[in-house]
C-alpha positions as CSV (number, residue, x, y, z in Angstrom):
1,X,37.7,5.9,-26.1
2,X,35.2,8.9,-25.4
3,X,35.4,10.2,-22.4
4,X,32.1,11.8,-20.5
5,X,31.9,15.3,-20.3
6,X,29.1,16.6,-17.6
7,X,29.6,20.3,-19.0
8,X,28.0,18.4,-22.4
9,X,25.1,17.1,-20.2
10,X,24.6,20.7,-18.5
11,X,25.8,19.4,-15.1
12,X,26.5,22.3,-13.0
13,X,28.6,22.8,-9.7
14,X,26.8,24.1,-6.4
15,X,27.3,26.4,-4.6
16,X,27.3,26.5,-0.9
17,X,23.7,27.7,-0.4
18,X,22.6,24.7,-2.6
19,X,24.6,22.3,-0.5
20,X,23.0,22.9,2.5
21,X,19.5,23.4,1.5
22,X,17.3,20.2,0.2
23,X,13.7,20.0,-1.2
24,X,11.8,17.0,0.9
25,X,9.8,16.4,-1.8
26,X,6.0,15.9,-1.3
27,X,4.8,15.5,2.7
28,X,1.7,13.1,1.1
29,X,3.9,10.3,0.9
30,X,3.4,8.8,4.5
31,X,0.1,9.5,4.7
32,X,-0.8,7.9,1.0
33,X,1.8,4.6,1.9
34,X,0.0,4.5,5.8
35,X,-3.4,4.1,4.1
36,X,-2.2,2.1,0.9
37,X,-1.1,-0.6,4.2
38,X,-4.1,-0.2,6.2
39,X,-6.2,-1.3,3.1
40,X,-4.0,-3.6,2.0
41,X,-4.5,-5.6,6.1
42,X,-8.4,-5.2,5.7
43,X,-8.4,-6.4,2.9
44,X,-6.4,-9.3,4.0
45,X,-9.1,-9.8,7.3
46,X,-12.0,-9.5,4.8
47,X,-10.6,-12.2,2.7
48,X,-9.8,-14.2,5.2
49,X,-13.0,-14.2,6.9
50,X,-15.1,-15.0,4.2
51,X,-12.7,-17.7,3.1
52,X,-13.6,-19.2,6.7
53,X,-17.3,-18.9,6.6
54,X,-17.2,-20.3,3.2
55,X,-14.9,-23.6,4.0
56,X,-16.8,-23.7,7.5
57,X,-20.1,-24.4,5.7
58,X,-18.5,-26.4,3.2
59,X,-17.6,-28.8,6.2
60,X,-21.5,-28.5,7.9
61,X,-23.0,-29.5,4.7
62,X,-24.9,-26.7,5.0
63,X,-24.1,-23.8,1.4
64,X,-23.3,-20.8,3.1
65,X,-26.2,-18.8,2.4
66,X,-25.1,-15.2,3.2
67,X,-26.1,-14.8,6.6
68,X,-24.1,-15.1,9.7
69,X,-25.3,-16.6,12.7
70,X,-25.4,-14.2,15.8
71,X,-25.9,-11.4,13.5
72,X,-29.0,-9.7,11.7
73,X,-32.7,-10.1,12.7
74,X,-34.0,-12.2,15.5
């Protein structure tokens, strides 16, 4: 049975200094996930909303026509 060498994979020991210190990687992260999760809940409420308007005129008979009552020119 082989047996696995990490001095064949160029696996090499730390020293002290490299135990302590750490690379946090890129700081974009939170920023990029926080808006990838604020689009992803508008998008949601957009959905939603015009799914309503759409079965709410489905149910008056009336084909939703794009306008909104309250809203837009009086």
């Amino acid at each position: 049975m082989k047996q696995l060498s990490l001095n064949n994979l160029g696996v090499q020991e730390l020293d002290a200094r490299e135990m302590v210190e750490t690379d946090g990687g890129n700081p974009l992260w939170l920023p990029a996930a926080i808006a990838f999760i604020a689009g992803a809940i508008a998008g949601g409420v957009t959905y939603d909303a015009a799914k309503a308007l759409y079965f709410a005129s489905l149910e008056s008979g009336n084909h939703y026509n794009g306008s909104v009552p309250g809203f837009g020119p009086r």
